[in-house]
PDB file as gemmi writes it, atoms N, CA and C in Angstrom:
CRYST1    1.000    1.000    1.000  90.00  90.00  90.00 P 1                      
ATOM      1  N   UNK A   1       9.757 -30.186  40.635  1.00  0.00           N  
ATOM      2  CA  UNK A   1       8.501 -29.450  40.669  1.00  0.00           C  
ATOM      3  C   UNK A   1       8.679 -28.130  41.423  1.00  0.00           C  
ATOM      4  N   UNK A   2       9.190 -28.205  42.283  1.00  0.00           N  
ATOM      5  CA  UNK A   2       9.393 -26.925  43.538  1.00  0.00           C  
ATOM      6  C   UNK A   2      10.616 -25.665  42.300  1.00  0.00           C  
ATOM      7  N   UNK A   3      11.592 -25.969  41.441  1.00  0.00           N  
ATOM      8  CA  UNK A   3      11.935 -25.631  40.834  1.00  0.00           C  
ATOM      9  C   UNK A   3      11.428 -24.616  39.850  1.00  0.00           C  
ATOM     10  N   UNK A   4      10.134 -25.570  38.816  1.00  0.00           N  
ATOM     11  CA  UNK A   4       9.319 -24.974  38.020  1.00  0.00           C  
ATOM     12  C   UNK A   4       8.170 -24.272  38.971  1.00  0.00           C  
ATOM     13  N   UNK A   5       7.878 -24.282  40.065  1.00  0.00           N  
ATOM     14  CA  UNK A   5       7.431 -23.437  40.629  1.00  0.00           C  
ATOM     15  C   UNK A   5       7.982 -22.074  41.249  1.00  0.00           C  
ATOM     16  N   UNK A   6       9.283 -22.422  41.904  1.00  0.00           N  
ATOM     17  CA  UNK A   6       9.849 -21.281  42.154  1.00  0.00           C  
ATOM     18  C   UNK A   6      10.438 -19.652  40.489  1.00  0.00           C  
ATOM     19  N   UNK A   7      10.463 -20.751  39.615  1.00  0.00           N  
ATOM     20  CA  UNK A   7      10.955 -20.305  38.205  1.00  0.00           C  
ATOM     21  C   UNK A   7       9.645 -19.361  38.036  1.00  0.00           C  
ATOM     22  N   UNK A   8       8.231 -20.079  38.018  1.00  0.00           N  
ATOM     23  CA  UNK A   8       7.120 -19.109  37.666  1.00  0.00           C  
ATOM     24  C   UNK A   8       6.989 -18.541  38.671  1.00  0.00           C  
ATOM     25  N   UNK A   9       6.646 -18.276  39.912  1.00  0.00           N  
ATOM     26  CA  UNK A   9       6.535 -17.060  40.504  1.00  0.00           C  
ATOM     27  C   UNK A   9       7.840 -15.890  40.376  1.00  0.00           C  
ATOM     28  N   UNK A  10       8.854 -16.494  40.246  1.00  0.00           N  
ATOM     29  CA  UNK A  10       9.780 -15.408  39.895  1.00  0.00           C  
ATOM     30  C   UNK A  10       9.812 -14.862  38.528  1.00  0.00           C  
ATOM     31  N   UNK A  11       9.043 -15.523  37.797  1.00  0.00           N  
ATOM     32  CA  UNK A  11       8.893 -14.739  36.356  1.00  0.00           C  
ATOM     33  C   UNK A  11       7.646 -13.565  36.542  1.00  0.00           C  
ATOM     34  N   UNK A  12       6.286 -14.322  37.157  1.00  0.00           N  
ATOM     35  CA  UNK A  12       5.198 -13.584  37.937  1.00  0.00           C  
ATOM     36  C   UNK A  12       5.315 -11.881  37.869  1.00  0.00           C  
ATOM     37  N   UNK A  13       6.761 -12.230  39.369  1.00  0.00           N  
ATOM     38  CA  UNK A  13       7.306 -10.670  39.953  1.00  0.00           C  
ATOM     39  C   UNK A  13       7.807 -10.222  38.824  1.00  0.00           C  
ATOM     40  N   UNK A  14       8.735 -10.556  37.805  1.00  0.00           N  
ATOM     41  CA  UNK A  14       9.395  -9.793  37.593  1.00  0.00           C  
ATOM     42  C   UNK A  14       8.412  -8.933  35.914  1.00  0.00           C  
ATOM     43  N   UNK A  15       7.585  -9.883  35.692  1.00  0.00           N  
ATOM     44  CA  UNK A  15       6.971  -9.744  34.790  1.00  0.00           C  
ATOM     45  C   UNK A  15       5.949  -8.950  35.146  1.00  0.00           C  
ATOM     46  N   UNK A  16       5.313  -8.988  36.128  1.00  0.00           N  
ATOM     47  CA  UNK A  16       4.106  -8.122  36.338  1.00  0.00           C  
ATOM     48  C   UNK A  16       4.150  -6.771  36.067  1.00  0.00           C  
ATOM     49  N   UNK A  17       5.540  -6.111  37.145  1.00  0.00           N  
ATOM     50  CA  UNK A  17       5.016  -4.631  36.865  1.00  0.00           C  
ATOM     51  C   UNK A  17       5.346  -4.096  35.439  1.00  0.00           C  
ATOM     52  N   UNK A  18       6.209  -5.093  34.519  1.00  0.00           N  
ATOM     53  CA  UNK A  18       6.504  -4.462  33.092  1.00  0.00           C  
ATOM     54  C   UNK A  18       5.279  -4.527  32.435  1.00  0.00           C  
ATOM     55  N   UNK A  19       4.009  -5.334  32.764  1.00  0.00           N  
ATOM     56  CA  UNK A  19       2.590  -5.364  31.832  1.00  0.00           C  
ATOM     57  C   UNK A  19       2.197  -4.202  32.892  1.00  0.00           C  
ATOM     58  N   UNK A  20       1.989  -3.902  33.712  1.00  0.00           N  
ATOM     59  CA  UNK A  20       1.138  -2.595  34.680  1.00  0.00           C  
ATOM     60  C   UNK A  20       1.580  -1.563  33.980  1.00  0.00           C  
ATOM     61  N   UNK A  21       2.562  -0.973  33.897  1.00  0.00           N  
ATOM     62  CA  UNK A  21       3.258   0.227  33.639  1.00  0.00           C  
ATOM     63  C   UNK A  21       2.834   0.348  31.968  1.00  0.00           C  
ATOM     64  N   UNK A  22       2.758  -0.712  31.278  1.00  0.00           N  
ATOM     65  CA  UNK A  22       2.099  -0.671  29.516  1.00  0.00           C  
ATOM     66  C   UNK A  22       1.086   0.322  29.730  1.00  0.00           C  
ATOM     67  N   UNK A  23       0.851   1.404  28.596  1.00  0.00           N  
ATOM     68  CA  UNK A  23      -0.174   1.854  28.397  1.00  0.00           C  
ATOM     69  C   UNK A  23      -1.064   0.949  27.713  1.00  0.00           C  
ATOM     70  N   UNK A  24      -0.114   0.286  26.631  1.00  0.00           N  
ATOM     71  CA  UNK A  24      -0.830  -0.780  25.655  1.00  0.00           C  
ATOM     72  C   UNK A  24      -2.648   0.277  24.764  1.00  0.00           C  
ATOM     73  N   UNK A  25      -3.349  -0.342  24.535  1.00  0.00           N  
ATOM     74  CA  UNK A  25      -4.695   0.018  23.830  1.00  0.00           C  
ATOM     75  C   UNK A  25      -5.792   0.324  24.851  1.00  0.00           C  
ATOM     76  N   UNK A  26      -5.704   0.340  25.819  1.00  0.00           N  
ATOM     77  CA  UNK A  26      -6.481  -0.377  26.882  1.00  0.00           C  
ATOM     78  C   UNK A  26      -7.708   0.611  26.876  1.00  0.00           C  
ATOM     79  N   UNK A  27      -7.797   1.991  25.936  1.00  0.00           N  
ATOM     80  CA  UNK A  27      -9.034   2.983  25.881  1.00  0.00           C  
ATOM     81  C   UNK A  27      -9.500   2.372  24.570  1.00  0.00           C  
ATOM     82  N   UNK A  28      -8.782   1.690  23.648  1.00  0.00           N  
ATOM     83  CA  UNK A  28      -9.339   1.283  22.348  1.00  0.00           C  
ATOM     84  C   UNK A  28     -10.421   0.125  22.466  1.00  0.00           C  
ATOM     85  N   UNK A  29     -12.168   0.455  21.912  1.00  0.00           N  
ATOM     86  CA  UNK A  29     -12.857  -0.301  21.554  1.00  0.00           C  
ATOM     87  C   UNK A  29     -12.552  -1.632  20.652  1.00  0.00           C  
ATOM     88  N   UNK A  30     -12.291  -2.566  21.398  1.00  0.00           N  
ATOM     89  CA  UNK A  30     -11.589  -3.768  20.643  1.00  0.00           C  
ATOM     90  C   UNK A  30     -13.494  -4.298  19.998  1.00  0.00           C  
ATOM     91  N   UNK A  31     -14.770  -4.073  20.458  1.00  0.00           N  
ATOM     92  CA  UNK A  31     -15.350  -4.428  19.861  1.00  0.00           C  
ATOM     93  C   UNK A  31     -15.799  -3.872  18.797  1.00  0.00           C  
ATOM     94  N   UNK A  32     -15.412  -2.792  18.282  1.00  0.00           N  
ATOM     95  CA  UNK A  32     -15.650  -2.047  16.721  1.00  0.00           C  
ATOM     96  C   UNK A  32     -14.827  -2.970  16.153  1.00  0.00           C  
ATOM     97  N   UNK A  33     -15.405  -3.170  14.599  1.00  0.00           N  
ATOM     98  CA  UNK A  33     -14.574  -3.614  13.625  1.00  0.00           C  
ATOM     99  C   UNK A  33     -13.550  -3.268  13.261  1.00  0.00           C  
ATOM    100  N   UNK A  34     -12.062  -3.864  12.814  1.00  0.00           N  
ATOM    101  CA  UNK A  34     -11.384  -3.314  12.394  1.00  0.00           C  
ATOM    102  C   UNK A  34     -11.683  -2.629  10.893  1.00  0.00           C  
ATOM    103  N   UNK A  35     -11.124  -1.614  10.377  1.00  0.00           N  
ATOM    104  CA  UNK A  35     -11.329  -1.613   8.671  1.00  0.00           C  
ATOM    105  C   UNK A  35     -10.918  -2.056   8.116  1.00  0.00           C  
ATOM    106  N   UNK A  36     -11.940  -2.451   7.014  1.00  0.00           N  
ATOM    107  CA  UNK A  36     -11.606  -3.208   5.735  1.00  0.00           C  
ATOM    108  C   UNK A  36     -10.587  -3.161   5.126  1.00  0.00           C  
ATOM    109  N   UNK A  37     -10.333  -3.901   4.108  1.00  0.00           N  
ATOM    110  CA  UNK A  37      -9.386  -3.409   3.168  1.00  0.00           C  
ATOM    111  C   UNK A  37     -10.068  -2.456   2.252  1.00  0.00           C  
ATOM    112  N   UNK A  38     -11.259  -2.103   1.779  1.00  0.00           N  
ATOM    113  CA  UNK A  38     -11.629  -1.266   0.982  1.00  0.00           C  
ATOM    114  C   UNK A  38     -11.534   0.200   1.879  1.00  0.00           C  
ATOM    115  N   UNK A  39     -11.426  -0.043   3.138  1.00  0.00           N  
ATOM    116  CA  UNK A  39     -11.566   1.695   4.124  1.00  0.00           C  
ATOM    117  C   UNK A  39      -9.873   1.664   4.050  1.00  0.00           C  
ATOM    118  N   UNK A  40      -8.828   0.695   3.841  1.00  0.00           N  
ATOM    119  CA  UNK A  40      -7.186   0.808   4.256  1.00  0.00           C  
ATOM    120  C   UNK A  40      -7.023   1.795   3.222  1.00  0.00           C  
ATOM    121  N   UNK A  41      -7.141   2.246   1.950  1.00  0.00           N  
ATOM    122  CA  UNK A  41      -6.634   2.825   1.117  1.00  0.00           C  
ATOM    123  C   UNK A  41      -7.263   3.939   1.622  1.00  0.00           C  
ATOM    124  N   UNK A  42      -8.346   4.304   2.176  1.00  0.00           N  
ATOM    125  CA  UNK A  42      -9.288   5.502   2.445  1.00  0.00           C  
ATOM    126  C   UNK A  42      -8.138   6.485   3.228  1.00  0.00           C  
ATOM    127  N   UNK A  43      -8.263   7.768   2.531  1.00  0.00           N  
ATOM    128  CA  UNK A  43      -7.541   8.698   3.474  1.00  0.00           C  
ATOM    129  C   UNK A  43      -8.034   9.443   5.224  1.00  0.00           C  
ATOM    130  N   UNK A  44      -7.423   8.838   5.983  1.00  0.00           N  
ATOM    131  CA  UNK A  44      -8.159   9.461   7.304  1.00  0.00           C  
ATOM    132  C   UNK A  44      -7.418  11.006   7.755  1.00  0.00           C  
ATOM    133  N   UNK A  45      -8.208  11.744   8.826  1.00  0.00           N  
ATOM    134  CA  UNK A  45      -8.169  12.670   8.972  1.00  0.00           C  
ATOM    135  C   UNK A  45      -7.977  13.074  10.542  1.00  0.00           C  
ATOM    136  N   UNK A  46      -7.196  13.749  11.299  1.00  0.00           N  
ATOM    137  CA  UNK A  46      -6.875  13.826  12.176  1.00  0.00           C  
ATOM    138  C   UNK A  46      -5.918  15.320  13.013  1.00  0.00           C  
ATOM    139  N   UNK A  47      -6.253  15.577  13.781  1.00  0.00           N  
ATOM    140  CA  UNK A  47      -5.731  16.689  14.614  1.00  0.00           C  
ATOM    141  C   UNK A  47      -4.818  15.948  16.173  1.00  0.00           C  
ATOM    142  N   UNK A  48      -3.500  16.590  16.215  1.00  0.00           N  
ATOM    143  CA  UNK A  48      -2.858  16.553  17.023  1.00  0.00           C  
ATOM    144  C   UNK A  48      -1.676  17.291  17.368  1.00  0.00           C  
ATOM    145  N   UNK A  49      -0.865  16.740  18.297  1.00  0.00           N  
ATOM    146  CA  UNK A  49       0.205  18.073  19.333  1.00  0.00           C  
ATOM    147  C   UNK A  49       1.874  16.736  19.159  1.00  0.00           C  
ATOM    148  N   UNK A  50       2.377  17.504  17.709  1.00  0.00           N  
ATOM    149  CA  UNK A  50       3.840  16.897  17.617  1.00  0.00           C  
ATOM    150  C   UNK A  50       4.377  16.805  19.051  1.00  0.00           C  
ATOM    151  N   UNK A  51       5.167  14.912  19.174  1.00  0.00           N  
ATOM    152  CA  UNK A  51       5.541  14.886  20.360  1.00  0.00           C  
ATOM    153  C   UNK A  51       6.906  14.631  19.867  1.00  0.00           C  
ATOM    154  N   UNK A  52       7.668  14.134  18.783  1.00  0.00           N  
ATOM    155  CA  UNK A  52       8.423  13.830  18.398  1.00  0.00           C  
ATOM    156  C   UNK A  52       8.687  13.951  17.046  1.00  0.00           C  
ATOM    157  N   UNK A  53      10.200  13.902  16.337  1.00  0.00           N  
ATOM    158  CA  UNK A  53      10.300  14.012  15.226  1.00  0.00           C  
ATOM    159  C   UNK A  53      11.267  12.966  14.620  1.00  0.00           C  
ATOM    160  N   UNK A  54      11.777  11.799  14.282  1.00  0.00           N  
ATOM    161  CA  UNK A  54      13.070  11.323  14.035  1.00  0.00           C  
ATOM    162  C   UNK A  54      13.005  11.251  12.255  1.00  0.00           C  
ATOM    163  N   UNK A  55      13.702  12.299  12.134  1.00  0.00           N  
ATOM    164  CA  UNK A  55      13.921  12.281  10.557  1.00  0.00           C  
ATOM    165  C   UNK A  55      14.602  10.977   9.682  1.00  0.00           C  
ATOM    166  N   UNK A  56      15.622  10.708  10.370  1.00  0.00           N  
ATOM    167  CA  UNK A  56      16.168   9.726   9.990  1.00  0.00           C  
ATOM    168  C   UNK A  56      15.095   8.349   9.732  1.00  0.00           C  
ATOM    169  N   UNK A  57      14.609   8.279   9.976  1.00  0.00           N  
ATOM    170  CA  UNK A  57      13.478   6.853  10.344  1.00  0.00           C  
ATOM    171  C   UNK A  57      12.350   7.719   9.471  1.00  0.00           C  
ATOM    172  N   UNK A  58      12.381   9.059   9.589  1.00  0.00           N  
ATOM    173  CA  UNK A  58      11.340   9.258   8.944  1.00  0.00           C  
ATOM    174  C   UNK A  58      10.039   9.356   9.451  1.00  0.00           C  
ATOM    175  N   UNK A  59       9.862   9.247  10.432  1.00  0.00           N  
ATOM    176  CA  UNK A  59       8.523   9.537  11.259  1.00  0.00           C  
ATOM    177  C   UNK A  59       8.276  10.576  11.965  1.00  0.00           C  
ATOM    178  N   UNK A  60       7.022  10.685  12.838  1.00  0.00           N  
ATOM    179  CA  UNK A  60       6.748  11.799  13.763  1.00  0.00           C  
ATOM    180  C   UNK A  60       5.707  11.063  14.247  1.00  0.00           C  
ATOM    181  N   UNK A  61       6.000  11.787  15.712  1.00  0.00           N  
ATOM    182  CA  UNK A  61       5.165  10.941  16.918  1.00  0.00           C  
ATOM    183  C   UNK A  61       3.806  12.071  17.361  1.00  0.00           C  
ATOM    184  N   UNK A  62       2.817  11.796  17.134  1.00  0.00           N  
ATOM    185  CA  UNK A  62       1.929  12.454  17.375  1.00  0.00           C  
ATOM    186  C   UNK A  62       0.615  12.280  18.429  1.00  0.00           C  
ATOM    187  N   UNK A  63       0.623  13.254  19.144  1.00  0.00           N  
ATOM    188  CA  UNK A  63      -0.387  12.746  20.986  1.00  0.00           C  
ATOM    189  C   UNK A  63      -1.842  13.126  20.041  1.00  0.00           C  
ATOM    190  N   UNK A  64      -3.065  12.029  19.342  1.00  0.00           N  
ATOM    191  CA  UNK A  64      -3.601  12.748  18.179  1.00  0.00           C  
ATOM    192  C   UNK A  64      -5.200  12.561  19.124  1.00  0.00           C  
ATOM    193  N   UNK A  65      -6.293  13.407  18.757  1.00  0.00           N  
ATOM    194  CA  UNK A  65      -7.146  13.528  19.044  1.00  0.00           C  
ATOM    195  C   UNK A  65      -8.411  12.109  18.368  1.00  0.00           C  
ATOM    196  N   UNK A  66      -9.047  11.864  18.545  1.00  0.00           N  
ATOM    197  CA  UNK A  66      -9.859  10.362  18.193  1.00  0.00           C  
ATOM    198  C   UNK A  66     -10.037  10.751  16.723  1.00  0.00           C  
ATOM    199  N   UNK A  67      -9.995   9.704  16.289  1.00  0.00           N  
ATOM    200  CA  UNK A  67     -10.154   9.646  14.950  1.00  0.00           C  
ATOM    201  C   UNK A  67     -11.467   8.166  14.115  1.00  0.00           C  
ATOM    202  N   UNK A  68     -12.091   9.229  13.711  1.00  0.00           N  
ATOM    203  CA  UNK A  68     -13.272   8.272  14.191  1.00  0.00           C  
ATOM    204  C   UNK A  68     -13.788   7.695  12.872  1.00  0.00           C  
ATOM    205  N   UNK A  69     -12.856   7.837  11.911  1.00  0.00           N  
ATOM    206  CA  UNK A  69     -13.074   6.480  10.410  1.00  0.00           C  
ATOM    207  C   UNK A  69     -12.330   5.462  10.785  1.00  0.00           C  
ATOM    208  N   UNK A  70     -10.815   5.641  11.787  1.00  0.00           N  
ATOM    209  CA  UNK A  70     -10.638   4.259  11.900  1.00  0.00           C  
ATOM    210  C   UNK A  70     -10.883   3.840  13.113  1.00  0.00           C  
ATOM    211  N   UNK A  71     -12.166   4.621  13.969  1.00  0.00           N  
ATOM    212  CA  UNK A  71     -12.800   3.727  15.802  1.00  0.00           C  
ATOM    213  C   UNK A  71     -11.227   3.782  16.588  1.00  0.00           C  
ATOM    214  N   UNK A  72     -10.567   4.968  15.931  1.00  0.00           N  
ATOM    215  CA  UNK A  72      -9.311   5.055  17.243  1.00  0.00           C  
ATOM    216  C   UNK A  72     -10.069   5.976  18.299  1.00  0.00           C  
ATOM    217  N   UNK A  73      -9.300   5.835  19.661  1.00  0.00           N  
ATOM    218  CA  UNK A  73      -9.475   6.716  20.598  1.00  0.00           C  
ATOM    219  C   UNK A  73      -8.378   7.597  20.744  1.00  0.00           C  
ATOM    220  N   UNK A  74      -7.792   8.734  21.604  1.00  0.00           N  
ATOM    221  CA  UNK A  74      -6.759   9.738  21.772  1.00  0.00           C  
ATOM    222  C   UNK A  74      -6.007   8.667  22.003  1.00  0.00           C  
ATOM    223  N   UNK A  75      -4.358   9.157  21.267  1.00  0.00           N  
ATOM    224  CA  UNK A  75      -3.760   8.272  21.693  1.00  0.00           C  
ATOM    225  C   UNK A  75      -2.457   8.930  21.382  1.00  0.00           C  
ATOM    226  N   UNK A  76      -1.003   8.985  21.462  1.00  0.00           N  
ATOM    227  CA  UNK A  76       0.151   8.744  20.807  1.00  0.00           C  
ATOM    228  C   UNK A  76       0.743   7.605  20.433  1.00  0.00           C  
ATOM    229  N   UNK A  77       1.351   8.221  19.254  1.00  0.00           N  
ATOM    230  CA  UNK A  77       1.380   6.968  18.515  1.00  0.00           C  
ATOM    231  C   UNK A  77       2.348   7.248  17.297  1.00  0.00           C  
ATOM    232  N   UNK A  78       3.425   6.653  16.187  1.00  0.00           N  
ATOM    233  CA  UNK A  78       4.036   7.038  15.407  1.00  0.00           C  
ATOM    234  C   UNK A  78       3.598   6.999  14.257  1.00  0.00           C  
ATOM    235  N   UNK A  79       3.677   8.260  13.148  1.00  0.00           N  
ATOM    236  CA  UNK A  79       3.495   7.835  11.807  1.00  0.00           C  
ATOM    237  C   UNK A  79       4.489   7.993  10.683  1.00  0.00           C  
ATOM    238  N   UNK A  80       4.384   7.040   9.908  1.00  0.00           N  
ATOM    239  CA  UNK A  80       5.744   7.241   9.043  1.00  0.00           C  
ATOM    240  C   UNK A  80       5.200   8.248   8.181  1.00  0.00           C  
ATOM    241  N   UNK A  81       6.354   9.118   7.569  1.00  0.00           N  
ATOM    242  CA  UNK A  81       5.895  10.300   6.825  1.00  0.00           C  
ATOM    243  C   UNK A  81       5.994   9.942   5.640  1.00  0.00           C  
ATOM    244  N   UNK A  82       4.791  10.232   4.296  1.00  0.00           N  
ATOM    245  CA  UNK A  82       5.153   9.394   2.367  1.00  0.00           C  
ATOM    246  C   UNK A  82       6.232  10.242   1.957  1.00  0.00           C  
ATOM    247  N   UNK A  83       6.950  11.447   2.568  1.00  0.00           N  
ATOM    248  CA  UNK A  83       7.761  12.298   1.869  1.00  0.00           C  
ATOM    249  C   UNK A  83       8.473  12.721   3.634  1.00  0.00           C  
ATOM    250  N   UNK A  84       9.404  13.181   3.369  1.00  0.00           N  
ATOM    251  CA  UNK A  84      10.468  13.457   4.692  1.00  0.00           C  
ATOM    252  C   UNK A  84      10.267  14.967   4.644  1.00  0.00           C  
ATOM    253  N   UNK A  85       9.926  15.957   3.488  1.00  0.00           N  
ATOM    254  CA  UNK A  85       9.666  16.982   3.504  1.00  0.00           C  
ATOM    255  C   UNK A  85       8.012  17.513   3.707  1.00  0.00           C  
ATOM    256  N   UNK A  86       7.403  16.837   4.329  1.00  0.00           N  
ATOM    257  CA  UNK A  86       6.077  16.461   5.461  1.00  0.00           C  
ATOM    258  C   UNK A  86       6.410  16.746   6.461  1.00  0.00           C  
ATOM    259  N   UNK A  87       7.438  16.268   7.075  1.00  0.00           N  
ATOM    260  CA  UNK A  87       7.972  16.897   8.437  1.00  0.00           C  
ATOM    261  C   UNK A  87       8.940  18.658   8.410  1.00  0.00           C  
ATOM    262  N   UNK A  88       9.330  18.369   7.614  1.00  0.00           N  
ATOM    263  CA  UNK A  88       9.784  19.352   7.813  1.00  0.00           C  
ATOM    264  C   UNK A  88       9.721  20.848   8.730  1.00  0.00           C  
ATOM    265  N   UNK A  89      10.141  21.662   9.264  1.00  0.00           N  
ATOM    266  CA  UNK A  89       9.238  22.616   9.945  1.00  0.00           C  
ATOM    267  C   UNK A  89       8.313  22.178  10.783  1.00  0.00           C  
ATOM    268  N   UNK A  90       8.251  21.208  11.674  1.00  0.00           N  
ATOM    269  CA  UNK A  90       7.450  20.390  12.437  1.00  0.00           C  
ATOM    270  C   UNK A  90       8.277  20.504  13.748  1.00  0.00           C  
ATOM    271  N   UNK A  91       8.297  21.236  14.699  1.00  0.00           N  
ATOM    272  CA  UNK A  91       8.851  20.878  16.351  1.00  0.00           C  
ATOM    273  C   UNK A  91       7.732  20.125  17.749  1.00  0.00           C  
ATOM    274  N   UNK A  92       8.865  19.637  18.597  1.00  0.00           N  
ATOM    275  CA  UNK A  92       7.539  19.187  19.380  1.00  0.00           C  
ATOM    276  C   UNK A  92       6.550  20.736  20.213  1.00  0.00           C  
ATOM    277  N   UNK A  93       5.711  20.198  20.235  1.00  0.00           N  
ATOM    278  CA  UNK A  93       4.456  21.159  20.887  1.00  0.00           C  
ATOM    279  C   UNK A  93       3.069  21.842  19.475  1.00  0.00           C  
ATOM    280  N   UNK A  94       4.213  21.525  18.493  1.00  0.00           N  
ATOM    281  CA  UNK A  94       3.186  22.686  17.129  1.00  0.00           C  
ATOM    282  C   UNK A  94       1.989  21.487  17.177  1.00  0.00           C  
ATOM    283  N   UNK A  95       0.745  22.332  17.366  1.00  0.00           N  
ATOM    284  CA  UNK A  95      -0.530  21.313  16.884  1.00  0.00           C  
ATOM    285  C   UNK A  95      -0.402  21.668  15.318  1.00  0.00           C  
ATOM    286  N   UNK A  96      -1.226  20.071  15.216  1.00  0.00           N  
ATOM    287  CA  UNK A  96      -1.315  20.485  13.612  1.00  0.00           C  
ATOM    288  C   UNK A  96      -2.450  19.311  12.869  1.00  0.00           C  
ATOM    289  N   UNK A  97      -2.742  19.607  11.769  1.00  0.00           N  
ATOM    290  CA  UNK A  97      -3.865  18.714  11.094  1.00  0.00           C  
ATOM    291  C   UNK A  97      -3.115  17.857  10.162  1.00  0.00           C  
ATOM    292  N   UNK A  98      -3.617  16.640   9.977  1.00  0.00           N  
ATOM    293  CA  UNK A  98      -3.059  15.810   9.297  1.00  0.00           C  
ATOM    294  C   UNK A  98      -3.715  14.792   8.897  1.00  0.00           C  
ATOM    295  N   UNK A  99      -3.255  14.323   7.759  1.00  0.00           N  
ATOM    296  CA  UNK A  99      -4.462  13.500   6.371  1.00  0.00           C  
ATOM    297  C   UNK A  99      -3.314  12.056   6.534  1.00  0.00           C  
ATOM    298  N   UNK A 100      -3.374  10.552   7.026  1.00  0.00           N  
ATOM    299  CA  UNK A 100      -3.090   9.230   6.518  1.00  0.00           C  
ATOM    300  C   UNK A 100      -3.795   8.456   5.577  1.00  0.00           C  
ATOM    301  N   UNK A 101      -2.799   7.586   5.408  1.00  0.00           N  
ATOM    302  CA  UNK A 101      -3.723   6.179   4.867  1.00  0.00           C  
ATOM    303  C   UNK A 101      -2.947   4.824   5.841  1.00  0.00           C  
ATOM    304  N   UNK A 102      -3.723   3.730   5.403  1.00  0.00           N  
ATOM    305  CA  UNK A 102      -3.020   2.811   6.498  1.00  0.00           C  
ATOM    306  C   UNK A 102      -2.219   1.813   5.160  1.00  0.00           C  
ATOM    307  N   UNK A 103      -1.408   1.297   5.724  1.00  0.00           N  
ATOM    308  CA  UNK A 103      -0.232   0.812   4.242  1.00  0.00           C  
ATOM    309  C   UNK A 103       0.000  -0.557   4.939  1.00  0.00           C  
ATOM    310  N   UNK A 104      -0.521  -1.638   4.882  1.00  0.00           N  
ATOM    311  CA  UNK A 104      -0.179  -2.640   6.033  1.00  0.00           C  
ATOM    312  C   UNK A 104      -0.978  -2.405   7.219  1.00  0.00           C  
ATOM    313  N   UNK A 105       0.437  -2.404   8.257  1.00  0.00           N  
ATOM    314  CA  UNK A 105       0.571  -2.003   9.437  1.00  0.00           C  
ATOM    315  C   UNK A 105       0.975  -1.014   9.873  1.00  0.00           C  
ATOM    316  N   UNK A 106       1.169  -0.162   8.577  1.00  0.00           N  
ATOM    317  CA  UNK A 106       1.925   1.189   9.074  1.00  0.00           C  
ATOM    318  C   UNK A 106       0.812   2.432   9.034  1.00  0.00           C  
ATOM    319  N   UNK A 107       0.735   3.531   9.478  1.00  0.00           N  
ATOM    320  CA  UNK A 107      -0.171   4.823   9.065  1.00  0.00           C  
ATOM    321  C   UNK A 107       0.752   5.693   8.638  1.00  0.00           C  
ATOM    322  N   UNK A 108       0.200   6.074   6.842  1.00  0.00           N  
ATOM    323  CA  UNK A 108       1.614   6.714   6.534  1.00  0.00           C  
ATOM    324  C   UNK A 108       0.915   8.107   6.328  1.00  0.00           C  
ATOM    325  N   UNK A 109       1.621   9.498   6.781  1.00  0.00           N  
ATOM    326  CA  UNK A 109       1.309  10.576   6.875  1.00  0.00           C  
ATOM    327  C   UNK A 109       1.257  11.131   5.639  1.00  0.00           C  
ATOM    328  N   UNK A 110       0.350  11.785   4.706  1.00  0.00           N  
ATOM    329  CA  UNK A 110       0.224  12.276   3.167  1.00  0.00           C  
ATOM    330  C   UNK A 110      -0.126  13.432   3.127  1.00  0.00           C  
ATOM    331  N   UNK A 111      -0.504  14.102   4.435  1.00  0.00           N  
ATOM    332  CA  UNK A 111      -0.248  15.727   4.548  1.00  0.00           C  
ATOM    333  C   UNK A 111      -0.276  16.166   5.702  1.00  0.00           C  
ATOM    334  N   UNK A 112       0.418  17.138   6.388  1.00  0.00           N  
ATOM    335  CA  UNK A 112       0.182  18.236   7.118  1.00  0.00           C  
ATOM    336  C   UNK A 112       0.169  19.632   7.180  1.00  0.00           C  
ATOM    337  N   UNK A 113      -0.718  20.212   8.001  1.00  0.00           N  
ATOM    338  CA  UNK A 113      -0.716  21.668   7.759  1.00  0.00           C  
ATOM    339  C   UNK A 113      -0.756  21.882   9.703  1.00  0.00           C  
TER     340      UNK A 113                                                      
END                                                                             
């Protein structure tokens, strides 16, 4: 017993400050609905400040302003791009406007300007 006790408080410590330091959702209204599947195909709309680019993977990381068809709050966050030439000409700092849809679990980027 003293064992499985000493085991959980040492998981406790070591575990705690890795959940503190999470940004995790923690500004996101978990009581809004999620969207439907009839709003997932819906194209959303959004403004933000490129934080990242990894072409290879195909994404871009964007610090994006609330977006309020899908009840997000400001956040960064990654989106996969439907074409790799979407990113293109994209560095970190350029603000820019940008049109998704949600594909699953993914938000896939279908334009920027």
């Amino acid at each position: 017993m003293k064992l499985v006790t000493t085991a959980s408080a040492i998981w406790i410590l070591v575990a705690a400050p890795v959940f503190a330091q999470s940004p995790g959702m923690k500004d996101m209204d978990m009581k809004k609905p999620m969207p439907t599947m009839a709003e997932k195909g819906r194209v959303h709309k959004g403004t933000g400040v490129v934080k990242s680019i990894d072409a290879r993977k195909g994404t871009v990381t964007l610090s994006h302003e609330p977006i309020q068809s899908m009840n997000w709050p400001s956040m960064t966050m990654s989106f996969k791009a439907r074409d790799a030439k979407l990113v293109e000409g994209l560095s970190p700092g350029k603000t820019v406007t940008f049109e998704f849809v949600q594909e699953g679990k993914d938000s896939v980027i279908t334009a920027v300007k």
